[in-house]
C-alpha positions as CSV (number, residue, x, y, z in Angstrom):
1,X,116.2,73.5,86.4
2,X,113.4,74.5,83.7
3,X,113.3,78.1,82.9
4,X,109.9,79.1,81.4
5,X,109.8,82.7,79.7
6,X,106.6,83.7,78.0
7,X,105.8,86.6,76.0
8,X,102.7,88.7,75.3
9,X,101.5,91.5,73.1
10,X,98.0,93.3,73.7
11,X,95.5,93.5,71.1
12,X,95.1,96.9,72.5
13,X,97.5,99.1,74.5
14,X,94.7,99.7,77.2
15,X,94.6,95.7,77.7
16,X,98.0,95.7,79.5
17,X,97.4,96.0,82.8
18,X,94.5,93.4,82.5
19,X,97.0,91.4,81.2
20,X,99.6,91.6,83.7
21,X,97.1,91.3,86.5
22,X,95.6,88.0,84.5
23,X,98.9,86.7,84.5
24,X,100.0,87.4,88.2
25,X,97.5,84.4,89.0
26,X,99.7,82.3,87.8
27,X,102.3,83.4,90.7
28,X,100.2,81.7,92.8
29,X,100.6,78.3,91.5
30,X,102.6,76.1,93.8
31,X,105.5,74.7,91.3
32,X,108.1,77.5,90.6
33,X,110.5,78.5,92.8
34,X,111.1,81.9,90.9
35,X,108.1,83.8,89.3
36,X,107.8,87.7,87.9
37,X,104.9,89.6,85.1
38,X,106.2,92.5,84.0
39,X,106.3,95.2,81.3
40,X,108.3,95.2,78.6
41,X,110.6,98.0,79.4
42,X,110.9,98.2,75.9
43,X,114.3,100.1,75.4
44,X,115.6,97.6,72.6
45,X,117.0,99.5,70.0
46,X,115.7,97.2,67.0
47,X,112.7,95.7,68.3
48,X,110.1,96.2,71.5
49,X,106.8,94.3,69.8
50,X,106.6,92.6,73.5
51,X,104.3,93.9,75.7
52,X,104.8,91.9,79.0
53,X,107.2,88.5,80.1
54,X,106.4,86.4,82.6
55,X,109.3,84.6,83.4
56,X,109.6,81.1,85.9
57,X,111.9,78.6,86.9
58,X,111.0,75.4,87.9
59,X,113.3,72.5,89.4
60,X,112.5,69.9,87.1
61,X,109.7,69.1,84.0
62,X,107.5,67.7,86.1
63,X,106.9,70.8,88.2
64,X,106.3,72.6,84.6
65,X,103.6,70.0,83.7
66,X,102.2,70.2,87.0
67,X,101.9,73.8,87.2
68,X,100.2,73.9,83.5
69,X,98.1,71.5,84.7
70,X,96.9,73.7,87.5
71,X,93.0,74.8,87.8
72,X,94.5,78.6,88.0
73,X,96.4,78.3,85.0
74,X,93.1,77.7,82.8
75,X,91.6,80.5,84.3
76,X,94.8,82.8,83.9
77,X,94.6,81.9,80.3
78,X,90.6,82.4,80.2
79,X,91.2,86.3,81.3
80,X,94.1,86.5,79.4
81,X,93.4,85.2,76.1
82,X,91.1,87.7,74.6
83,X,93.2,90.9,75.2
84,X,96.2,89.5,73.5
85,X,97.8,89.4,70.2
86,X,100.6,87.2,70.3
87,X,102.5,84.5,72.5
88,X,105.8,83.3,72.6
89,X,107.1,80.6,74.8
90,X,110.2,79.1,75.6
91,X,110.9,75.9,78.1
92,X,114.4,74.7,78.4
93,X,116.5,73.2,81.0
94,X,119.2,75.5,82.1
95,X,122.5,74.3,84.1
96,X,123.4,78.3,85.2
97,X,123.1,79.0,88.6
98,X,120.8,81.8,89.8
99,X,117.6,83.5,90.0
100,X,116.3,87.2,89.4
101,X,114.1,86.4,92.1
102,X,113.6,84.1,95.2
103,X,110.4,83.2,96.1
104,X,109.3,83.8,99.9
């Protein structure tokens, strides 16, 4: 299993929910069998720069590839691209069991 776990900050705080709703297109991409955007909740007590996390998993790296490749991904990344500051991604294969969250 690949997990994938992006995060975003807004250029602007009023470009959040832009940016979470840019994002939730990519939910609709075929490949991962566990998607979620959401908010920072931000209750780190050192650090809460992160605006939103959209976290995946996906059963193997050619899944990944193939949802990256997806037409909806380019036009998630078109919306979303000019109302943020900063991203951080992360793609590694993980051997624990589990979810957060089944897709139906």
């Amino acid at each position: 299993m690949i997990r994938h776990i992006v995060f975003f900050t807004a250029r602007e705080p009023g470009n959040i929910d832009a940016i979470v709703d840019g994002l939730e297109l990519l939910g609709t991409i075929p490949f991962s069998t566990v998607f979620e955007v959401t908010r920072n909740a931000k209750v780190d007590q050192i650090a809460n720069d992160v605006d939103v996390v959209v976290y995946a998993e996906f059963p193997d790296e050619a899944a990944l590839a193939a949802y990256k490749a997806h037409p909806t991904y380019a036009e998630a990344t078109r919306r979303v691209r000019p109302l943020r500051e900063l991203r951080f991604a992360a793609d590694f294969p993980s051997r624990v069991a589990g979810s957060i969250k089944k897709r139906a």
